[in-house]
mmJSON file of the N, C-alpha and C atoms, coordinates in Angstrom:
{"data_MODEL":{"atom_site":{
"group_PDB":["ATOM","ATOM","ATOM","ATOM","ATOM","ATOM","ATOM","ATOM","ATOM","ATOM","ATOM","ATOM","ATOM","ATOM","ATOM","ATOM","ATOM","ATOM","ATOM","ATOM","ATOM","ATOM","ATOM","ATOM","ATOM","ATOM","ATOM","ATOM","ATOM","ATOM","ATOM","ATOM","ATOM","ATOM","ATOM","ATOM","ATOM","ATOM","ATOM","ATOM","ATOM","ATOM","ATOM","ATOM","ATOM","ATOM","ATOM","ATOM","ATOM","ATOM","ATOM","ATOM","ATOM","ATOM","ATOM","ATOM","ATOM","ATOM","ATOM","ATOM","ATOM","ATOM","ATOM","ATOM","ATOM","ATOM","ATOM","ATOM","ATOM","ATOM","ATOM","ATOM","ATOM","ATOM","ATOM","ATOM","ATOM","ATOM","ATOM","ATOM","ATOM","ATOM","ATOM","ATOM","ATOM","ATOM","ATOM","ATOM","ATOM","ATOM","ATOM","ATOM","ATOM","ATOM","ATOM","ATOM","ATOM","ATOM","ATOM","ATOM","ATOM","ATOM","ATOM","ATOM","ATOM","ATOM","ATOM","ATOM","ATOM","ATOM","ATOM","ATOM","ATOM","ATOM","ATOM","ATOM","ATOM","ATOM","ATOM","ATOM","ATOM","ATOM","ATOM","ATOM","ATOM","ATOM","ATOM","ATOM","ATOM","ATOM","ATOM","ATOM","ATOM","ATOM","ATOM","ATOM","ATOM","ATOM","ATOM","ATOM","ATOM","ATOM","ATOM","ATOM","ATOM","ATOM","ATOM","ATOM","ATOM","ATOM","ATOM","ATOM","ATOM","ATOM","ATOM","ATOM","ATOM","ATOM","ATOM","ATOM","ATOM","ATOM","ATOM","ATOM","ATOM","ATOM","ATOM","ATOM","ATOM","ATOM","ATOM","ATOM","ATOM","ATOM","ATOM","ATOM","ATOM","ATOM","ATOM","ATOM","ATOM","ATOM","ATOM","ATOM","ATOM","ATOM","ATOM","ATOM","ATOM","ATOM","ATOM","ATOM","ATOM","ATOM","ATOM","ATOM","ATOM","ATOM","ATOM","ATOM","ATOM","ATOM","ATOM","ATOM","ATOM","ATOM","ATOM","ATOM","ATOM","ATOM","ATOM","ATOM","ATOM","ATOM","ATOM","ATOM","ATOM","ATOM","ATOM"],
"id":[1,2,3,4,5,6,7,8,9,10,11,12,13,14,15,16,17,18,19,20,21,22,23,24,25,26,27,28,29,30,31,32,33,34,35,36,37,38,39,40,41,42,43,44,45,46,47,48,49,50,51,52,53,54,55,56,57,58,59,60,61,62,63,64,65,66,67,68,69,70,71,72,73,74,75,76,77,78,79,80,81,82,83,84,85,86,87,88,89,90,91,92,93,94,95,96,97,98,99,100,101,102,103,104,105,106,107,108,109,110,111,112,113,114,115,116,117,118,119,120,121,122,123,124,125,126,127,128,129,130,131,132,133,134,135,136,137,138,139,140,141,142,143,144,145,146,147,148,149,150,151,152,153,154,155,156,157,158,159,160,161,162,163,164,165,166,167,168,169,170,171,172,173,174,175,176,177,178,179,180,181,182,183,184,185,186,187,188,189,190,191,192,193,194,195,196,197,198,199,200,201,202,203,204,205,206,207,208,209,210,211,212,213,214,215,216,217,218,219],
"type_symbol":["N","C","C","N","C","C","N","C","C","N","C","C","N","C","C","N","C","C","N","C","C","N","C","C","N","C","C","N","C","C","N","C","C","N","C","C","N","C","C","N","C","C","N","C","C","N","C","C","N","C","C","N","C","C","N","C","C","N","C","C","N","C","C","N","C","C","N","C","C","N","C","C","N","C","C","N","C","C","N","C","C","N","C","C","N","C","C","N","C","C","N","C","C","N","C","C","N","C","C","N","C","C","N","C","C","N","C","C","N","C","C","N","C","C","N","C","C","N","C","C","N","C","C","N","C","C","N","C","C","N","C","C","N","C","C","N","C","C","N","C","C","N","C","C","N","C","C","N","C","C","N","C","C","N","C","C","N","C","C","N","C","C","N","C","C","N","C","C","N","C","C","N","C","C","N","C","C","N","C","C","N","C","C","N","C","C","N","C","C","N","C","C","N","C","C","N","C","C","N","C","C","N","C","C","N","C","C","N","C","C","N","C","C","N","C","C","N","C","C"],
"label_atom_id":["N","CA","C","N","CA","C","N","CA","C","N","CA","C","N","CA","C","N","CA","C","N","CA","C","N","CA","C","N","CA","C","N","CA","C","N","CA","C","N","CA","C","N","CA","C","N","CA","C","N","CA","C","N","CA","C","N","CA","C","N","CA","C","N","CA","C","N","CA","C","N","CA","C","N","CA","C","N","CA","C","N","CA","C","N","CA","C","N","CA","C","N","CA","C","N","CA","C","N","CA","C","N","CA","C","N","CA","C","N","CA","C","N","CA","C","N","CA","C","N","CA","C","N","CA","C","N","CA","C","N","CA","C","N","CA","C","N","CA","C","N","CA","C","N","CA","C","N","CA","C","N","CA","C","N","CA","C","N","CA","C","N","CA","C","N","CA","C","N","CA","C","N","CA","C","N","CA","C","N","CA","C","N","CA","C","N","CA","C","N","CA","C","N","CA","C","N","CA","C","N","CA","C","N","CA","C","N","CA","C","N","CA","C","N","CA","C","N","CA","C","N","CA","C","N","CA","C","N","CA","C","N","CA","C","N","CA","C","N","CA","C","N","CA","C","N","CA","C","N","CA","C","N","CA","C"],
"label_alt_id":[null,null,null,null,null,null,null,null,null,null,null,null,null,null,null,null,null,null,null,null,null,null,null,null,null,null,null,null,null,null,null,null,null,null,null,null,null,null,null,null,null,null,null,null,null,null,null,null,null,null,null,null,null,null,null,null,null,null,null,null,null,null,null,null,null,null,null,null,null,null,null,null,null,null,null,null,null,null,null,null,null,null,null,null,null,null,null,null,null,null,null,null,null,null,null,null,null,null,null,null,null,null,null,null,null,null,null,null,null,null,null,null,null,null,null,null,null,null,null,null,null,null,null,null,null,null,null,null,null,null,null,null,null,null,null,null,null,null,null,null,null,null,null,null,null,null,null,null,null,null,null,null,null,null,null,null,null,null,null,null,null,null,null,null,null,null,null,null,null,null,null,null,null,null,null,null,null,null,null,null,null,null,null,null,null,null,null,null,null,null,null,null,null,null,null,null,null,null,null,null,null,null,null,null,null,null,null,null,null,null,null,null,null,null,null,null,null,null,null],
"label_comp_id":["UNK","UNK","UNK","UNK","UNK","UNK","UNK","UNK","UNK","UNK","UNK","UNK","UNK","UNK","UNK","UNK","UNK","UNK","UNK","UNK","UNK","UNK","UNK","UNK","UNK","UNK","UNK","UNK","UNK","UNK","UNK","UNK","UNK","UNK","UNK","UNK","UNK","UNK","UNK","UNK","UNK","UNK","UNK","UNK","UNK","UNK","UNK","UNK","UNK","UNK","UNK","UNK","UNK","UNK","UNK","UNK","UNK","UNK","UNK","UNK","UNK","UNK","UNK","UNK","UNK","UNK","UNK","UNK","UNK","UNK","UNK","UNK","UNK","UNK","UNK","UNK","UNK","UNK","UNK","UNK","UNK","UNK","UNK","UNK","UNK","UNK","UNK","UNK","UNK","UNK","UNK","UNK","UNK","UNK","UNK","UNK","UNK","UNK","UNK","UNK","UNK","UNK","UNK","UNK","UNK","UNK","UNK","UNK","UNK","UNK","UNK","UNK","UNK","UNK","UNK","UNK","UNK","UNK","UNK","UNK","UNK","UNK","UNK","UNK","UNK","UNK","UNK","UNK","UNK","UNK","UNK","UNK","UNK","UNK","UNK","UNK","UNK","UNK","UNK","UNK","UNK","UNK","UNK","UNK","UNK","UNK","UNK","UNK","UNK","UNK","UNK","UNK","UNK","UNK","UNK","UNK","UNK","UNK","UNK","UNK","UNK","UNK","UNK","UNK","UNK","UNK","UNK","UNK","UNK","UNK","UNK","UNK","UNK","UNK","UNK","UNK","UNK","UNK","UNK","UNK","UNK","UNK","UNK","UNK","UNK","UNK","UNK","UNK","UNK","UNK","UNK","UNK","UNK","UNK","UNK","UNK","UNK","UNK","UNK","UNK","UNK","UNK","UNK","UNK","UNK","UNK","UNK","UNK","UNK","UNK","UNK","UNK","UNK","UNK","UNK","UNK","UNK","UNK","UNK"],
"label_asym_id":["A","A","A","A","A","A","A","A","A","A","A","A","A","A","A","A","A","A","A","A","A","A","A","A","A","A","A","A","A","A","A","A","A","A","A","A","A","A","A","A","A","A","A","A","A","A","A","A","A","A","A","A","A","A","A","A","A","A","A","A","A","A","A","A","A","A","A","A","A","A","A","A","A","A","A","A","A","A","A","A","A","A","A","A","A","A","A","A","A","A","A","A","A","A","A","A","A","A","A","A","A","A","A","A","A","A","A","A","A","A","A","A","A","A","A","A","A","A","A","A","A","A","A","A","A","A","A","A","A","A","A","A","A","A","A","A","A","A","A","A","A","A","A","A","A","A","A","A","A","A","A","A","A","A","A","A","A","A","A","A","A","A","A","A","A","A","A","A","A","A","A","A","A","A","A","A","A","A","A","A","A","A","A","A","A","A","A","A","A","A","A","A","A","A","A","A","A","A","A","A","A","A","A","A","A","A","A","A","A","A","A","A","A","A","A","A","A","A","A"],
"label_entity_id":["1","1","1","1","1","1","1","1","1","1","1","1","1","1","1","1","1","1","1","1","1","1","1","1","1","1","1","1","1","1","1","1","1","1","1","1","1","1","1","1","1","1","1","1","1","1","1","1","1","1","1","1","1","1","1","1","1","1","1","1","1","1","1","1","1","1","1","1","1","1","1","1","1","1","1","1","1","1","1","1","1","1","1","1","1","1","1","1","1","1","1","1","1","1","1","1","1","1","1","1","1","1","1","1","1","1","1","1","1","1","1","1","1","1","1","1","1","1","1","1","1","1","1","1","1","1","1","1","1","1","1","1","1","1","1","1","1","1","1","1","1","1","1","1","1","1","1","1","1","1","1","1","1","1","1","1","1","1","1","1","1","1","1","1","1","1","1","1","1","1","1","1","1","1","1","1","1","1","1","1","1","1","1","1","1","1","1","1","1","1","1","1","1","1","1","1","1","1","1","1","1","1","1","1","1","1","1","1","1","1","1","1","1","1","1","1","1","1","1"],
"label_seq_id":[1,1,1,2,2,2,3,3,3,4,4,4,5,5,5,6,6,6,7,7,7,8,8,8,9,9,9,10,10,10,11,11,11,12,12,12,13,13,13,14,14,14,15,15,15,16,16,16,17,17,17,18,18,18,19,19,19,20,20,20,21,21,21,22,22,22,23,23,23,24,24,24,25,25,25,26,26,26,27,27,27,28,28,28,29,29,29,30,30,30,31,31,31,32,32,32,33,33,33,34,34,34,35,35,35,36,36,36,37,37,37,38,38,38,39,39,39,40,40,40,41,41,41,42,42,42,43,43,43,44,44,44,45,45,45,46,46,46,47,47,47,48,48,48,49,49,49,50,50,50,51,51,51,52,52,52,53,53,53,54,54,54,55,55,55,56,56,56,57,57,57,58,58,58,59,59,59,60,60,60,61,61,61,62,62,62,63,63,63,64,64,64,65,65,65,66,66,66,67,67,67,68,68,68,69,69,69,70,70,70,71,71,71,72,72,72,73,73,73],
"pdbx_PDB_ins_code":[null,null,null,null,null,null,null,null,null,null,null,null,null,null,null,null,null,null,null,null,null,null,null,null,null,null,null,null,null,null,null,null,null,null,null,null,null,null,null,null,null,null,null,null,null,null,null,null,null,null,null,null,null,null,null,null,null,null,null,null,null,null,null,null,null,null,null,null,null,null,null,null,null,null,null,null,null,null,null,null,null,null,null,null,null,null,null,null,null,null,null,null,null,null,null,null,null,null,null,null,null,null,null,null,null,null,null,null,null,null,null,null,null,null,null,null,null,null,null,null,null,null,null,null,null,null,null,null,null,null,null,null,null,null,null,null,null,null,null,null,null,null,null,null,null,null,null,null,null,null,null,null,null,null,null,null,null,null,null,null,null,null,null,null,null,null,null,null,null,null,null,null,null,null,null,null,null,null,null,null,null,null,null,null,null,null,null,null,null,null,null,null,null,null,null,null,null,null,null,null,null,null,null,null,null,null,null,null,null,null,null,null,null,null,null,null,null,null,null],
"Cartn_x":[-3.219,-2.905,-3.361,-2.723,-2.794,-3.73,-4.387,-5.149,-4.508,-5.049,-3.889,-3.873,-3.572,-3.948,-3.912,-5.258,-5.791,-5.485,-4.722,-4.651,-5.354,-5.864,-6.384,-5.639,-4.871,-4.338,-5.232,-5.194,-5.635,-4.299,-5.151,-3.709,-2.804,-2.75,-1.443,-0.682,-0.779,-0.281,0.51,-0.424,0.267,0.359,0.218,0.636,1.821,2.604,3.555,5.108,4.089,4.73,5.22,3.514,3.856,5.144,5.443,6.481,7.831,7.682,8.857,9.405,8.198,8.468,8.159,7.675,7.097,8.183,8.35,9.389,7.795,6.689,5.989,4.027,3.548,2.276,1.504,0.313,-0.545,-1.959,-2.516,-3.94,-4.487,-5.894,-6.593,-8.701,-9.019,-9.805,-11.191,-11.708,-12.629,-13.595,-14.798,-15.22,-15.563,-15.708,-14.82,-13.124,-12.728,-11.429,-10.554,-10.284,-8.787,-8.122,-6.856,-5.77,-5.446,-5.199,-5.226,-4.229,-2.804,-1.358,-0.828,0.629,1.428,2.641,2.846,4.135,5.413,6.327,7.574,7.823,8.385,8.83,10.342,11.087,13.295,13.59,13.253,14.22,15.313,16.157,17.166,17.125,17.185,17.072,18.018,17.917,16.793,16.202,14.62,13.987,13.55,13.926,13.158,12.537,11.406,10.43,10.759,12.328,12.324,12.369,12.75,13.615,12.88,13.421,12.701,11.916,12.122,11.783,10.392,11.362,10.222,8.878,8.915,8.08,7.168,8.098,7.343,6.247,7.088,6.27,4.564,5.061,3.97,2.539,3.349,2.227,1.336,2.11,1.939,0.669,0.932,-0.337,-1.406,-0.851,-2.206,-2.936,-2.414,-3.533,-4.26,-3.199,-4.174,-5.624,-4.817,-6.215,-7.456,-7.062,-7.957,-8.805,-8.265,-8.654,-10.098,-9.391,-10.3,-11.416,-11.267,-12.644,-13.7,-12.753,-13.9,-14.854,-14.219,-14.729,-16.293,-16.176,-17.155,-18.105,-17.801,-18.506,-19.986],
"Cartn_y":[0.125,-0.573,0.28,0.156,1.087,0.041,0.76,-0.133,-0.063,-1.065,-1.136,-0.51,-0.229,0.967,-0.009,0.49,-0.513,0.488,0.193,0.881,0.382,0.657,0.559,1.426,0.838,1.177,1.777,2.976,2.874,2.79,2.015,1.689,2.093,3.753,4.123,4.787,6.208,6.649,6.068,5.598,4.597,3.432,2.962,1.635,2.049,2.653,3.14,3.565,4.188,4.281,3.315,2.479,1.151,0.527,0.296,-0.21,0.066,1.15,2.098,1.797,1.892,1.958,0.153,-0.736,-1.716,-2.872,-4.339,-5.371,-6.508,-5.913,-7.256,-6.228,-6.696,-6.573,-7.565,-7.299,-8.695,-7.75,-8.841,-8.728,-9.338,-8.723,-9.821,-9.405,-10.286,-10.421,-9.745,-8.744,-7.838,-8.429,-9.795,-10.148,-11.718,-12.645,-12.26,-12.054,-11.076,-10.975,-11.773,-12.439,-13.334,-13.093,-13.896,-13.02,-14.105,-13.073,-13.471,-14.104,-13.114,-13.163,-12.133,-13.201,-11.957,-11.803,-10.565,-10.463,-10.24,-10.387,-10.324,-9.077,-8.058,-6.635,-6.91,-7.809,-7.807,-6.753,-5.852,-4.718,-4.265,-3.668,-3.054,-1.668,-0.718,0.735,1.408,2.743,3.374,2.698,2.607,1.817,2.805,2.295,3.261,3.145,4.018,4.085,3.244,3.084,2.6,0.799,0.77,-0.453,-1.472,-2.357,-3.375,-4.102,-4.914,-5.868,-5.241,-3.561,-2.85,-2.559,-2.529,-2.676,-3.842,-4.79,-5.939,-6.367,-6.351,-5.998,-5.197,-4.289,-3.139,-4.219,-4.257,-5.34,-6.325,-7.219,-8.354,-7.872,-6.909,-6.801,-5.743,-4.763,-4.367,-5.42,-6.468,-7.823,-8.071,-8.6,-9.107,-8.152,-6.814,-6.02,-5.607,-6.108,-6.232,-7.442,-8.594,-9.565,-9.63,-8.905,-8.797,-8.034,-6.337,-6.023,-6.375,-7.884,-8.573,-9.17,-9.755,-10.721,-10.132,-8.868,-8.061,-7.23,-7.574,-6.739,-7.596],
"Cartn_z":[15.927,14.704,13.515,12.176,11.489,10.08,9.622,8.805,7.412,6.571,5.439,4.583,3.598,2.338,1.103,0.957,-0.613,-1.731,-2.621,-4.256,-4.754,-6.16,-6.963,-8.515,-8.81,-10.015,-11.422,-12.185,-13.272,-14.028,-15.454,-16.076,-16.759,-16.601,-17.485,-16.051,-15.754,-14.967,-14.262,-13.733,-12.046,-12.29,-13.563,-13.633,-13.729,-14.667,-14.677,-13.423,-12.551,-10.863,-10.26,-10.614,-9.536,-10.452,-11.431,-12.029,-11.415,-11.519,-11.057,-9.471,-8.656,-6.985,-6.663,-7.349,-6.454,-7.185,-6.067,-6.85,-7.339,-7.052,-7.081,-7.755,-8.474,-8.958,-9.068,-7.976,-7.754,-8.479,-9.455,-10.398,-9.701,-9.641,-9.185,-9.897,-9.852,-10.265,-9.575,-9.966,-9.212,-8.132,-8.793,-7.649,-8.141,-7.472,-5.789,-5.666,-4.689,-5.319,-4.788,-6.209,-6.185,-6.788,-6.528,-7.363,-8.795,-9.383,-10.777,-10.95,-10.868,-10.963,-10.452,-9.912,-8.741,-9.811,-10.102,-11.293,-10.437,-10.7,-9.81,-10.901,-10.214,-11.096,-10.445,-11.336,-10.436,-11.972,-11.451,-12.682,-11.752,-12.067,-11.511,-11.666,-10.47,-10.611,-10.834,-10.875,-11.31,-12.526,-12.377,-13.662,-15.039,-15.849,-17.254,-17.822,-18.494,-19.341,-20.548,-21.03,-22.409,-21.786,-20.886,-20.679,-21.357,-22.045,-22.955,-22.3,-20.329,-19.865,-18.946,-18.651,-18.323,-18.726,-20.139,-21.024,-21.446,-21.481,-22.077,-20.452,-18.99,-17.91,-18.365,-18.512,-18.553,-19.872,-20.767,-21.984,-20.753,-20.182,-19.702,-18.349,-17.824,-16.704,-17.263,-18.466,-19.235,-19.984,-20.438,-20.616,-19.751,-18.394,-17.3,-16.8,-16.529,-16.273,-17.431,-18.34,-19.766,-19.564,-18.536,-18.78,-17.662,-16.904,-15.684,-15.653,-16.505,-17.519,-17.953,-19.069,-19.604,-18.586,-17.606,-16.824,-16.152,-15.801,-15.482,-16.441,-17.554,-18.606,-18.831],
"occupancy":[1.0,1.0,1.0,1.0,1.0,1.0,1.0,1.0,1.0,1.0,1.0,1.0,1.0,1.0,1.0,1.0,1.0,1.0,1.0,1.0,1.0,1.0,1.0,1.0,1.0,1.0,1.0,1.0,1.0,1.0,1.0,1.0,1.0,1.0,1.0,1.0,1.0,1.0,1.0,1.0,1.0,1.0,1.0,1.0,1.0,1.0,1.0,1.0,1.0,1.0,1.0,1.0,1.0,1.0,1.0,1.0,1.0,1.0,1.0,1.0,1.0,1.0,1.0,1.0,1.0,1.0,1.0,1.0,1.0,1.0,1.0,1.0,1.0,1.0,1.0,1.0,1.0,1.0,1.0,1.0,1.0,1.0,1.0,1.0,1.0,1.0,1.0,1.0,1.0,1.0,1.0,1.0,1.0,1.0,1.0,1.0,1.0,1.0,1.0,1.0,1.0,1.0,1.0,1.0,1.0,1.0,1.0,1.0,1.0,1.0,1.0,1.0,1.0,1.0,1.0,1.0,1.0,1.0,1.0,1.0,1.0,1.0,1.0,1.0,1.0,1.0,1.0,1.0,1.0,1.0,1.0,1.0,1.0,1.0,1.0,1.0,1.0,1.0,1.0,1.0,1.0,1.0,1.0,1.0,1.0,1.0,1.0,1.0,1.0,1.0,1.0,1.0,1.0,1.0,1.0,1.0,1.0,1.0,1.0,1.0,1.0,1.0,1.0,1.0,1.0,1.0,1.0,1.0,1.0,1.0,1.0,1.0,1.0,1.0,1.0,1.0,1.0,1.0,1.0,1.0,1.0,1.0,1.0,1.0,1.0,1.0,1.0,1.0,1.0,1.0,1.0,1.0,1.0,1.0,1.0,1.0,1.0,1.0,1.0,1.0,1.0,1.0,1.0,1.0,1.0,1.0,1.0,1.0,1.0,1.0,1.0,1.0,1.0,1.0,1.0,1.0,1.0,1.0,1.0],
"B_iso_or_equiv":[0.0,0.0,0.0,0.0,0.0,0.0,0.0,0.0,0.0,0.0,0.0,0.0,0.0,0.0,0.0,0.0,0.0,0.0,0.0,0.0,0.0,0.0,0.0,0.0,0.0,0.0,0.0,0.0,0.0,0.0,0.0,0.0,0.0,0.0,0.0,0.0,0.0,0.0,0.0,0.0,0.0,0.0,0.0,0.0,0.0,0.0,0.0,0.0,0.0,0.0,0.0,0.0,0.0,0.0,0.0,0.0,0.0,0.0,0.0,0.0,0.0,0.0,0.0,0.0,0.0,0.0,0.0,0.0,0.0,0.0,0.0,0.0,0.0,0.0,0.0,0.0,0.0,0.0,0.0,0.0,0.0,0.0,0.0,0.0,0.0,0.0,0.0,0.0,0.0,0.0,0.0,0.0,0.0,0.0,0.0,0.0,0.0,0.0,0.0,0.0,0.0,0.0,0.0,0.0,0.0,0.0,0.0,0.0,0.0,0.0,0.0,0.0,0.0,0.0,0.0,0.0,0.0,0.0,0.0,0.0,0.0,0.0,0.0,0.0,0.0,0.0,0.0,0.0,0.0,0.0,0.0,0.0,0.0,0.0,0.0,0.0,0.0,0.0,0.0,0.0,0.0,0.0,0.0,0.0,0.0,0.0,0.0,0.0,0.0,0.0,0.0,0.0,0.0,0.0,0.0,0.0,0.0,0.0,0.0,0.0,0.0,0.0,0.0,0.0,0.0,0.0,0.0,0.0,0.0,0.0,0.0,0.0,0.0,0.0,0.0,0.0,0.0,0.0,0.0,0.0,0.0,0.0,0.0,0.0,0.0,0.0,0.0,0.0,0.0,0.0,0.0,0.0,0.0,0.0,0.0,0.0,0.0,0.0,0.0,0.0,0.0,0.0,0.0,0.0,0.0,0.0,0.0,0.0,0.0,0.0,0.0,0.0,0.0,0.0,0.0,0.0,0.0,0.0,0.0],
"pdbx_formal_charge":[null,null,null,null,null,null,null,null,null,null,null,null,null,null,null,null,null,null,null,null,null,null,null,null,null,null,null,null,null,null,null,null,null,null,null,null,null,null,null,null,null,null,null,null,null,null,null,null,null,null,null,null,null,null,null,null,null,null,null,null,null,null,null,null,null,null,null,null,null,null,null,null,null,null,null,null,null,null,null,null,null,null,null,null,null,null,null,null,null,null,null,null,null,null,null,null,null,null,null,null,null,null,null,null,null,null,null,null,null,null,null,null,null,null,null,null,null,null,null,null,null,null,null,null,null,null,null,null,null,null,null,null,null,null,null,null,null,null,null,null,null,null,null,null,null,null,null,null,null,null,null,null,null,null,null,null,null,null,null,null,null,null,null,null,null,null,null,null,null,null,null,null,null,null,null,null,null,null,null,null,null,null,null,null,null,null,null,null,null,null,null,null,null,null,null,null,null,null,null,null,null,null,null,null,null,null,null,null,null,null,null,null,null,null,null,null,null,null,null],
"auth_seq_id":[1,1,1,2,2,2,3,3,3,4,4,4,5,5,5,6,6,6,7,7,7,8,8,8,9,9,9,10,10,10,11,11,11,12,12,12,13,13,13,14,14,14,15,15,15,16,16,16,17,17,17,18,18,18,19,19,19,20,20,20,21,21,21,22,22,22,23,23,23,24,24,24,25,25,25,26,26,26,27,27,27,28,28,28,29,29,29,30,30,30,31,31,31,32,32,32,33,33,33,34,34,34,35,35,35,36,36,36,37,37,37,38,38,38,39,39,39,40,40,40,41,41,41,42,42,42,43,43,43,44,44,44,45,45,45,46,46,46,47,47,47,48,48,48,49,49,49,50,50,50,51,51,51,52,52,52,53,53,53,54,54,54,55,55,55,56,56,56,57,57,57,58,58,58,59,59,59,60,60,60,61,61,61,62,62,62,63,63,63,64,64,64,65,65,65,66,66,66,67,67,67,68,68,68,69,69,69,70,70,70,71,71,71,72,72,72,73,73,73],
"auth_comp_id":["UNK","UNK","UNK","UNK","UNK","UNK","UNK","UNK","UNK","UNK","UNK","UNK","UNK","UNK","UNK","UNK","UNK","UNK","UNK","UNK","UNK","UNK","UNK","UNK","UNK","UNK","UNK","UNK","UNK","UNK","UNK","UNK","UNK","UNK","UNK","UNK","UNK","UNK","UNK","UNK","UNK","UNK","UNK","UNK","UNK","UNK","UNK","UNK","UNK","UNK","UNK","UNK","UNK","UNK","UNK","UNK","UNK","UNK","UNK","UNK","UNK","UNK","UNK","UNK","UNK","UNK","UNK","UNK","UNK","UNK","UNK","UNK","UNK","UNK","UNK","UNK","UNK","UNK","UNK","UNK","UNK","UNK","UNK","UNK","UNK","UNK","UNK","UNK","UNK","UNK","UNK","UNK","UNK","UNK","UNK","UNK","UNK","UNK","UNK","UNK","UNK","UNK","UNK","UNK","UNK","UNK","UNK","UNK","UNK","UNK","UNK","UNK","UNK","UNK","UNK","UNK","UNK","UNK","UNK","UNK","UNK","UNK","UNK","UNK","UNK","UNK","UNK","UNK","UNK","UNK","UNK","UNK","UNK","UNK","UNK","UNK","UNK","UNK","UNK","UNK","UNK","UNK","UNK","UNK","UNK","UNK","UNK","UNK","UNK","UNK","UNK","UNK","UNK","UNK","UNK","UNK","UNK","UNK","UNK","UNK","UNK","UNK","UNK","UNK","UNK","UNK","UNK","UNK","UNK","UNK","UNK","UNK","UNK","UNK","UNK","UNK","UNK","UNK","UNK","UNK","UNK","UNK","UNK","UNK","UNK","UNK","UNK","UNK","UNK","UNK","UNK","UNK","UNK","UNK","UNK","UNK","UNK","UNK","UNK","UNK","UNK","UNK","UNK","UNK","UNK","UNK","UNK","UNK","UNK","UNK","UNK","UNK","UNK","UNK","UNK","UNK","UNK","UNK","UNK"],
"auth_asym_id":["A","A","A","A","A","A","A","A","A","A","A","A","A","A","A","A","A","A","A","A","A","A","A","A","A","A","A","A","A","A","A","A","A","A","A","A","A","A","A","A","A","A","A","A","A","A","A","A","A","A","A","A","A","A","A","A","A","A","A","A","A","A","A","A","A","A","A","A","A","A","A","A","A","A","A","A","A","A","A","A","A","A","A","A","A","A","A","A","A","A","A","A","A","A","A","A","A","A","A","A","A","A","A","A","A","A","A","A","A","A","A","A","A","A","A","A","A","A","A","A","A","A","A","A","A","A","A","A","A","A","A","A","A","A","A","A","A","A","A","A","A","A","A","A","A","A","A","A","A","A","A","A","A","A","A","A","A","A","A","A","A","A","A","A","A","A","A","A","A","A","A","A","A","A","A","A","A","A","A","A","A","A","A","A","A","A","A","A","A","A","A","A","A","A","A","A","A","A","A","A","A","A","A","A","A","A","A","A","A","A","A","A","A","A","A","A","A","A","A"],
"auth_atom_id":["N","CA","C","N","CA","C","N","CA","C","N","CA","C","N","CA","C","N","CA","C","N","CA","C","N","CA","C","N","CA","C","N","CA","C","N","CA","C","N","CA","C","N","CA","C","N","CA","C","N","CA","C","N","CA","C","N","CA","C","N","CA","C","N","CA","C","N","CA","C","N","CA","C","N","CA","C","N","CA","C","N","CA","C","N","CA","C","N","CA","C","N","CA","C","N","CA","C","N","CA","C","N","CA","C","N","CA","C","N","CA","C","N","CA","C","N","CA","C","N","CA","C","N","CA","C","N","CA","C","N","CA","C","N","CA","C","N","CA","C","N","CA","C","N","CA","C","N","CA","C","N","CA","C","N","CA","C","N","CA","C","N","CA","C","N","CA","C","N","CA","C","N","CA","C","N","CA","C","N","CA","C","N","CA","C","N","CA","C","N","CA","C","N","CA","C","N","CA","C","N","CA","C","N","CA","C","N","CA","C","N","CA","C","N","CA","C","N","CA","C","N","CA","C","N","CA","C","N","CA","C","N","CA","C","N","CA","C","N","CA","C","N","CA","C","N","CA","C","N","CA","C","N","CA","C"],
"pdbx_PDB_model_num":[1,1,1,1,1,1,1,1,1,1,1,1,1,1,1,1,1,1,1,1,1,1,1,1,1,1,1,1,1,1,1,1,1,1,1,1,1,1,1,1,1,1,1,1,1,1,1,1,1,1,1,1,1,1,1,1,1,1,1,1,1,1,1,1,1,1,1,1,1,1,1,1,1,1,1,1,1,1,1,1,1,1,1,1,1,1,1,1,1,1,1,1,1,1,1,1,1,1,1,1,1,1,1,1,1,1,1,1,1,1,1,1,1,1,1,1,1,1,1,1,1,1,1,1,1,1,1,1,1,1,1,1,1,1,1,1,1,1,1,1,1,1,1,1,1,1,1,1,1,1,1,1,1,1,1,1,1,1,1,1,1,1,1,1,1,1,1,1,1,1,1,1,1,1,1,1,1,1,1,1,1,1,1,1,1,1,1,1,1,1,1,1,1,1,1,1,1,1,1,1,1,1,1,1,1,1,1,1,1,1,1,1,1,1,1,1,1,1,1]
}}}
């Protein structure tokens, strides 16, 4: 059996990727970890940097992981 592979997103780069490659982005809250919010990513590909929904996406889980920051600060 193959064990699972945990990401850990930082938030520009690969937030960015994951946008790109994934239909779904789950936040979750550092500890204990729960999940914050599961974002549904239904863009249609190839996806783009400008795309408005793509974008407004990208706003919406740099809050969440802002939110989750605080929580630990």
């Amino acid at each position: 059996m193959t064990n699972p592979r945990i990401w850990t997103p930082r938030p520009n780069s690969t937030l960015r990727k994951a946008l790109r490659l994934a239909d779904r982005a789950v936040v979750m809250w550092p500890r204990p970890g729960k999940v914050l919010r599961d974002v549904a990513v239904d863009l249609p590909r190839p996806r783009g940097h400008d795309d408005p929904e793509y974008l407004r996406l990208r706003r919406v889980i740099l809050r969440l992981l802002g939110e989750t920051e605080r929580s630990t600060a």
